[in-house]
C-alpha positions as CSV (number, residue, x, y, z in Angstrom):
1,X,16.7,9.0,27.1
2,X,17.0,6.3,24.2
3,X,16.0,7.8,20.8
4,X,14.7,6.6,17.4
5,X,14.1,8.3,14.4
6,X,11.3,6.9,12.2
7,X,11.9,7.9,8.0
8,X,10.0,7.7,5.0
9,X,9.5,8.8,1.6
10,X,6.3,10.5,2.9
11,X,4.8,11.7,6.1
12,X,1.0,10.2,5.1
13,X,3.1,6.9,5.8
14,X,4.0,7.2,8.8
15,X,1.0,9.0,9.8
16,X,-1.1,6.0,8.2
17,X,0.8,2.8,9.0
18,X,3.4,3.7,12.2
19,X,1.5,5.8,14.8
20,X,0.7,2.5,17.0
21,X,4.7,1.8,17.0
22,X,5.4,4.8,17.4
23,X,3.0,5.1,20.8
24,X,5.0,2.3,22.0
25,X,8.2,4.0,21.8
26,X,6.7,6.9,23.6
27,X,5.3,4.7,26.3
28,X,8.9,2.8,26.7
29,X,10.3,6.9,27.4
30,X,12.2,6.9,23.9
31,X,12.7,10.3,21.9
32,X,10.8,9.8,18.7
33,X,11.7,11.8,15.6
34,X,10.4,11.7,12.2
35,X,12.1,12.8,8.7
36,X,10.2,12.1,5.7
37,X,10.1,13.6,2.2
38,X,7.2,16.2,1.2
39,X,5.2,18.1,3.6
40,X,5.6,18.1,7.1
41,X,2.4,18.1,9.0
42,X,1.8,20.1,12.4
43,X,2.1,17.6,14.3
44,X,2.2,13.5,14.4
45,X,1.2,12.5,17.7
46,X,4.1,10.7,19.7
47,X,6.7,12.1,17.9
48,X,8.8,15.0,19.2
49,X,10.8,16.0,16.5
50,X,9.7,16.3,12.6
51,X,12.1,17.7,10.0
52,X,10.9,17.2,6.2
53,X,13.4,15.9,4.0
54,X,14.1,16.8,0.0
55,X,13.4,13.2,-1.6
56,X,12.4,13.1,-4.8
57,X,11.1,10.1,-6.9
58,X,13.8,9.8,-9.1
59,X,16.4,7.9,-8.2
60,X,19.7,10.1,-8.8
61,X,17.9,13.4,-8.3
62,X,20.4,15.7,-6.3
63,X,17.5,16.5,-3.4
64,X,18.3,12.4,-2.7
65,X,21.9,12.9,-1.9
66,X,20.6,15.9,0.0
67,X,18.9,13.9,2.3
68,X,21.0,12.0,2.6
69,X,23.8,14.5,3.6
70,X,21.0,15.9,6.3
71,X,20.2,12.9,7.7
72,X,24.1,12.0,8.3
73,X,24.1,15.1,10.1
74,X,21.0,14.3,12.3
75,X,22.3,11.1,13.2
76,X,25.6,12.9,13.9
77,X,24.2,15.0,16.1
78,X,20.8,12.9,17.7
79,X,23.0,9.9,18.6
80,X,20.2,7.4,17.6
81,X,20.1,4.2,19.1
82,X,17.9,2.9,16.5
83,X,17.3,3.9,12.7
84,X,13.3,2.2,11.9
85,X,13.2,3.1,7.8
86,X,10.8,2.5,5.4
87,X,9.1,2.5,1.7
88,X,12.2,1.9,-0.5
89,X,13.4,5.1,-1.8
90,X,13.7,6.4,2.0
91,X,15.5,3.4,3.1
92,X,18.2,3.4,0.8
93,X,19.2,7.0,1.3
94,X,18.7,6.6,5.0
95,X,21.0,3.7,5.2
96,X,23.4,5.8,2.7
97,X,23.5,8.2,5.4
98,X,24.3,5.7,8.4
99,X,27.7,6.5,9.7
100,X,30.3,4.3,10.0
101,X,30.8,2.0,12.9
102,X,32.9,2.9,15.9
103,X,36.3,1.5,15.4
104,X,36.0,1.4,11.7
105,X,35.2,5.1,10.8
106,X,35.2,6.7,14.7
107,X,31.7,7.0,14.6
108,X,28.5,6.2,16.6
109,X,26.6,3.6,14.7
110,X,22.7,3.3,15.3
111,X,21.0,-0.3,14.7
112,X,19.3,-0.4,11.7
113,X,15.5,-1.8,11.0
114,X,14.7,-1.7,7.2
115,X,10.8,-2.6,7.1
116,X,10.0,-3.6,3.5
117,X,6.6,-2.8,2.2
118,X,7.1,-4.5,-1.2
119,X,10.5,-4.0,-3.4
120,X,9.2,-1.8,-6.4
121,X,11.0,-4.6,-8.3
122,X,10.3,-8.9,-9.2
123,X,10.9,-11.4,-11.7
124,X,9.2,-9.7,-14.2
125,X,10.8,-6.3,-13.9
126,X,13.3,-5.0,-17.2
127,X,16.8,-5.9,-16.7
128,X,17.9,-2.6,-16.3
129,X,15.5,-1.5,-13.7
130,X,16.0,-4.7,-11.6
131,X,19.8,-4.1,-11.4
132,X,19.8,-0.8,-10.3
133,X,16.9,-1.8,-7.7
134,X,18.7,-5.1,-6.7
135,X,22.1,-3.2,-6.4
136,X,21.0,-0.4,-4.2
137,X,19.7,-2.6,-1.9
138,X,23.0,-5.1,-1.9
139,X,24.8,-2.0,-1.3
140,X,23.1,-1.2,1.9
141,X,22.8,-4.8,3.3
142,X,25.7,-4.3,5.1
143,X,24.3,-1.9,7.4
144,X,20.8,-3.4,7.7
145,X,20.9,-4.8,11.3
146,X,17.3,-6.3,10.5
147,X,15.7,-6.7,7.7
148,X,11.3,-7.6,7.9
149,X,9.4,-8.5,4.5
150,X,6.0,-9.2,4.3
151,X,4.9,-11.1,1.4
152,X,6.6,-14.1,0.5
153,X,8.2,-13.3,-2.7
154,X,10.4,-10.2,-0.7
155,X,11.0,-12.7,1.8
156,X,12.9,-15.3,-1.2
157,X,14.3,-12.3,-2.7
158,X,16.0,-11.1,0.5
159,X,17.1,-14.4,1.6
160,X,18.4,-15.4,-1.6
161,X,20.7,-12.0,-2.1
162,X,21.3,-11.3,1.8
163,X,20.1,-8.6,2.0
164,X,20.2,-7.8,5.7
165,X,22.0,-9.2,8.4
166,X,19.0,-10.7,9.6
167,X,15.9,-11.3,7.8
168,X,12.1,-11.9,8.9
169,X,8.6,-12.2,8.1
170,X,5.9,-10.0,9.3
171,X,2.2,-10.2,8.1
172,X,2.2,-6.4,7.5
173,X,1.7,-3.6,9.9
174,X,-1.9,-4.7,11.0
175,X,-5.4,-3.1,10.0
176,X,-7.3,-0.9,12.2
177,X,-10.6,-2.7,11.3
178,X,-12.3,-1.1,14.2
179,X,-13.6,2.3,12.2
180,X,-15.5,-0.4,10.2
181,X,-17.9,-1.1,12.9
182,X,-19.3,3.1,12.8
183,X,-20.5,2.9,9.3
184,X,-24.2,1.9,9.3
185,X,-26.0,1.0,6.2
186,X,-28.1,4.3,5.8
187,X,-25.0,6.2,5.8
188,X,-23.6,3.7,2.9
189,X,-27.1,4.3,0.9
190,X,-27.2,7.6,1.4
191,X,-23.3,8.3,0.3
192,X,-24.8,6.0,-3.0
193,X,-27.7,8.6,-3.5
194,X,-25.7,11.3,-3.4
195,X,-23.8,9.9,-6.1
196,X,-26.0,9.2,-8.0
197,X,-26.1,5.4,-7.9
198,X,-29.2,3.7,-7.6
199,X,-29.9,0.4,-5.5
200,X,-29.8,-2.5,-8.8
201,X,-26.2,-0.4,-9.8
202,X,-23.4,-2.8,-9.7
203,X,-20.4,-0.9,-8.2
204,X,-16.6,-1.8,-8.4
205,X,-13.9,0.1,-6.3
206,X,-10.4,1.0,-6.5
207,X,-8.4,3.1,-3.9
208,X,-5.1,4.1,-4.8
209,X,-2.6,6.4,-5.8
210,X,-2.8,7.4,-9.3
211,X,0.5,5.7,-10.6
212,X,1.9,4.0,-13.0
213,X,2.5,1.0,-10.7
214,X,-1.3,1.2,-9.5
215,X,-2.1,0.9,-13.0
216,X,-6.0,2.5,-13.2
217,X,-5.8,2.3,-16.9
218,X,-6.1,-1.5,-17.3
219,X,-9.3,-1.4,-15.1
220,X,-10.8,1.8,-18.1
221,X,-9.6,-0.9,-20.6
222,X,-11.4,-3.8,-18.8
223,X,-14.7,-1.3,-18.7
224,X,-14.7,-0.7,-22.0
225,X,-14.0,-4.7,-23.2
226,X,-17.4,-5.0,-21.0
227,X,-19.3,-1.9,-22.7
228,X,-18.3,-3.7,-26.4
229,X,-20.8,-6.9,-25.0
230,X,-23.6,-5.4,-23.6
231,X,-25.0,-8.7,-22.8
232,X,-21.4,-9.3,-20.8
233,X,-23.1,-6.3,-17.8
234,X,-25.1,-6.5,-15.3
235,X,-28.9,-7.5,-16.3
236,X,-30.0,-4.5,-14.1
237,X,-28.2,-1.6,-13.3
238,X,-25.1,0.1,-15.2
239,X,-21.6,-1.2,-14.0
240,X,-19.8,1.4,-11.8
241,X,-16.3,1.8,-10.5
242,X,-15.1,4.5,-8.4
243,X,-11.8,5.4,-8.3
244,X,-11.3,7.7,-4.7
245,X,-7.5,8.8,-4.8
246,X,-5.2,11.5,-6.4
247,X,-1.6,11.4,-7.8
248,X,0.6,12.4,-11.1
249,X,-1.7,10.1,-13.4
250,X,-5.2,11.5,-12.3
251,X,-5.6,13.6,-15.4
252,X,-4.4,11.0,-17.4
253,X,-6.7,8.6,-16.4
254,X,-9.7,10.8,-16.4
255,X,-9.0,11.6,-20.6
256,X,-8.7,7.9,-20.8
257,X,-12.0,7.2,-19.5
258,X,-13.3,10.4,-21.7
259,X,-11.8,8.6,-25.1
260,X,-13.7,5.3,-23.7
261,X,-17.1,7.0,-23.4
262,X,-17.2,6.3,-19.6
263,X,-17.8,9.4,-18.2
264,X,-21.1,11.2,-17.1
265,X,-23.5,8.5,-18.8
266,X,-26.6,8.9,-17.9
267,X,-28.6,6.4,-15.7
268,X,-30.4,4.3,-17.8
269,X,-27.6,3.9,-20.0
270,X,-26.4,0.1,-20.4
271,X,-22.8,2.0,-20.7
272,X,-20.5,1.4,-17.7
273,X,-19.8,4.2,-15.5
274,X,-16.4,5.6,-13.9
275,X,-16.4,8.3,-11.2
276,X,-13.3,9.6,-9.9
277,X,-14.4,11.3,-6.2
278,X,-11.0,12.5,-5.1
279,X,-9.1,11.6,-2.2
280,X,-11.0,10.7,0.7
281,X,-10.3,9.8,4.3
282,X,-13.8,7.4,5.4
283,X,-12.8,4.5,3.1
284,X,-15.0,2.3,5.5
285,X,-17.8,4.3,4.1
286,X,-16.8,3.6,0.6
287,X,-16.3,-0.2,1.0
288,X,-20.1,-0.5,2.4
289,X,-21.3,1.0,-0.7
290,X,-19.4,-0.8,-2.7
291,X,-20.5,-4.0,-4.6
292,X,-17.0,-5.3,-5.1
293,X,-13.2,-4.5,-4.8
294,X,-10.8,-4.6,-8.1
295,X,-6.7,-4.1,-8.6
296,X,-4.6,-3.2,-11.2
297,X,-1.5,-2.8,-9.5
298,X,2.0,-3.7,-10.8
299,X,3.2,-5.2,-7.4
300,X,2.5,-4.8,-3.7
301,X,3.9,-5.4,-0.4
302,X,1.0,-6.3,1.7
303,X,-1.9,-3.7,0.5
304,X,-4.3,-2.2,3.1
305,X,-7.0,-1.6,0.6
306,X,-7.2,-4.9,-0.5
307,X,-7.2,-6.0,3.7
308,X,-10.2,-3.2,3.7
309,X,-12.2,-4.3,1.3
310,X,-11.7,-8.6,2.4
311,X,-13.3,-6.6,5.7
312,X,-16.0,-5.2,4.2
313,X,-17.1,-8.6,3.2
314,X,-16.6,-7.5,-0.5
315,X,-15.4,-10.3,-3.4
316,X,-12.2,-9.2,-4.9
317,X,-10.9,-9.6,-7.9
318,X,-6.8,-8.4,-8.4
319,X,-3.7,-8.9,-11.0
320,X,-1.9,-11.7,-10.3
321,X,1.4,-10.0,-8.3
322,X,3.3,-10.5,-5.6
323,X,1.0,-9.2,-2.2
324,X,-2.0,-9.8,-3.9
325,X,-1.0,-13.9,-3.9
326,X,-0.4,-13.6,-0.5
327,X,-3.7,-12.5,0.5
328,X,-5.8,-14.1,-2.1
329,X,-6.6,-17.7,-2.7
330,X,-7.7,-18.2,-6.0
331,X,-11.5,-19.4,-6.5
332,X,-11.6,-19.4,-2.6
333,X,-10.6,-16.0,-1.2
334,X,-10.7,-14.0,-4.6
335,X,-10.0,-14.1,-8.3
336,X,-6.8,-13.5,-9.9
337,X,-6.0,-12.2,-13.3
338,X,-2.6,-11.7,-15.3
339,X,-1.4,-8.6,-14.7
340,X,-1.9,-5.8,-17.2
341,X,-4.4,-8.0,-19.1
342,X,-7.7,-5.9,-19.5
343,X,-9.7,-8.6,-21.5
344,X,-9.2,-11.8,-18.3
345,X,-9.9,-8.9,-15.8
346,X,-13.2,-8.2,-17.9
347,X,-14.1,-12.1,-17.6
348,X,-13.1,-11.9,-13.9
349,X,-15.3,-9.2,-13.3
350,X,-17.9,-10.7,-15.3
351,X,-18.4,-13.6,-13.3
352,X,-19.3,-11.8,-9.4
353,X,-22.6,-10.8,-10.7
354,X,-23.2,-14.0,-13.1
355,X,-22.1,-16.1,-10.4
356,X,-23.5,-14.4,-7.2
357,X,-23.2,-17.8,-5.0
358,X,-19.6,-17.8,-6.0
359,X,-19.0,-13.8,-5.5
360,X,-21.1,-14.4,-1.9
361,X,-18.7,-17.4,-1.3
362,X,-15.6,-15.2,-1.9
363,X,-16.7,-12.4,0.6
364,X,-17.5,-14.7,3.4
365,X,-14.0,-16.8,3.1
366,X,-12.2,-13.5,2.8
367,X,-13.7,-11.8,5.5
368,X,-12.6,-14.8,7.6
369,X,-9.2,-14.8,6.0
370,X,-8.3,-11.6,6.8
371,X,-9.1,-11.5,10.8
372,X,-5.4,-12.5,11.2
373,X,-4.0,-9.2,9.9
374,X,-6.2,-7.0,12.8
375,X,-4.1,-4.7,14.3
376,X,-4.2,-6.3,17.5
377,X,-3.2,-9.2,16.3
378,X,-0.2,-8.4,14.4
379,X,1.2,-5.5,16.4
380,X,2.7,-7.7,19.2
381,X,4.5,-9.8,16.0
382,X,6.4,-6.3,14.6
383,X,6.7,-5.1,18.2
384,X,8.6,-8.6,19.0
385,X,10.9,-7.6,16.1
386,X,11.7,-4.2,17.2
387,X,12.5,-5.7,20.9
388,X,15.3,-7.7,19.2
389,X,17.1,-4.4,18.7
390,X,15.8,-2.8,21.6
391,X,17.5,-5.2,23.9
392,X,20.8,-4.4,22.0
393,X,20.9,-0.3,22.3
């Protein structure tokens, strides 16, 4: 029986992104193992072995090399014919850990598929930082049988440093839009009243991890630019953004939004409003209440929420990074802003409920935009790729 071993820096990414890929394997009669950092859960369906592994966010922490040591081991001893590694922490010390090839070190040597969902590095990344990123993953080239991007800035940056032996494009992983089509309006109204949002509120959303690369804070600052020109809001209604998700900045963010009075105003304030609901699984749910989607992020790969929300037929309005280009037209798909700039997201935001032909206008185009990243379509693409290697174990 052929095997494969799927890591990660976290289960919740396999669990969230792989598990069609994973059935496929299974179908084919492969082994399917899993290692990842955090957690492990009970079970991830397809998958017959799961072993949790000690990563840790920094880069030279000793639980990295750890991992890396263990995974040597299981490859020793699971005689992989195919390594499938992602997010970019994982992938370095995974290809760290692939032994050497027979003949050159006397050991079995797995292909290697390093799926990139967005380099945590770009042009505008400190020197320092983009050595050290760009170096790691020069370092492990080498070993990286095939190499898939998907945004078009990785795909440059891969080509240009060679870093694989091969090196393609994939439009993500693909969207399971299909949990979309269960949410019906009353449930969307009903999750609003028991918010406490009324029908004229305007409401914004954000889902994501509460990061420093996420970057919540410039969307607070963009509120508040808003709250300083009340004739800047909404003429009825109070502004609203919700901000479903958890992470190491959470508290942060809510005493940010404290110290910017935009906390627990009361309805007929003309203040805006931010509510932070916690990690939640129905995000379908939570675009249909939605009036809009928004981004801070630093960079992305190819982001689901973003996909999610084009779905929902909501207008968008993102920083200006790599993954958000790549999805986004400007003026015709969505609105773009410079990164980190809270004052040109304010005027962005401004403009869906001063403009409402143009925010309508940006829904429909998106929605139709995005049909090309549905699951069904894109999963034969990625599983094409994987067959490349297949055909060589």
């Amino acid at each position: 029986m052929p095997k494969v071993l799927f890591t990660a820096s976290t289960f919740s990414h396999i669990l969230n992104f792989h598990l069609p890929y994973i059935a496929r394997f299974q179908q084919l009669g492969w082994q399917v193992d899993v290692a990842c950092g955090g957690e492990p859960p009970q079970a991830i369906p397809g998958a017959d072995h799961i072993w949790p592994l000690p990563l840790e966010k920094k880069m030279l922490a000793a639980g990295n090399f750890r991992a890396a040591r263990l995974l040597r081991q299981k490859m020793a001893a699971g005689q992989y014919a195919l390594i499938s590694t992602h997010t970019s922490l994982a992938a370095f010390f995974t290809r760290l850990a692939i032994p050497p090839q027979s003949g050159s070190g006397g050991g079995f040597r797995p292909y290697v598929l390093n799926m990139v969902h967005g380099y945590l590095f770009d042009d505008q990344t400190p020197a320092l930082k983009r050595t050290v990123l760009l170096t790691a993953e020069k370092l492990t080239a080498g070993c990286t049988d095939l190499l898939l991007t998907m945004n078009q800035w990785d795909l440059a940056a891969a080509r240009k440093y060679r870093l694989g032996c091969r090196i393609d494009f994939i439009p993500g992983v693909g969207v399971d839009f299909a949990r979309f089509a269960q949410i019906e309006p009353a449930s969307a109204q009903a999750k609003r009243a028991e918010l406490g949002l009324r029908p004229q509120d305007f409401v914004l959303i954000y889902a994501a991890e509460f990061s420093g690369r996420k970057s919540q804070a410039v969307l607070l600052k963009a509120l508040a630019e808003l709250a300083a020109r009340p004739d800047s809001l909404p003429e009825q209604g109070r502004l609203v953004l919700l901000l479903p998700g958890d992470g190491a900045l959470l508290a942060e963010c809510r005493r940010l939004a404290a110290d910017l009075n935009l906390l627990d105003n009361a309805p007929d304030s003309r203040r805006p409003l931010v509510i932070f609901p916690g990690q939640q699984k129905n995000m379908p749910l939570w675009y249909a209440l939605a009036n809009a989607a928004v981004s801070g992020s630093r960079s992305e790969g190819l982001p689901f929420n973003i996909m999610e929300a084009m779905f929902a037929g909501l207008p968008v309005v993102a920083s200006d990074v790599k993954g958000h280009r790549d999805l986004l037209t400007p003026e015709q798909t969505g609105l773009l802003y410079p990164y980190g700039d809270a004052a040109a997201c304010a005027a962005q935001l401004q403009r869906l409920w001063q403009e409402p032909d143009l925010a309508r206008q940006l829904a429909a185009q998106a929605r139709q935009s995005v049909e090309q990243y549905r699951l069904e379509n894109v999963l034969p693409q990625v599983w094409a790729q994987y067959e490349r290697l297949i055909s060589q174990c």
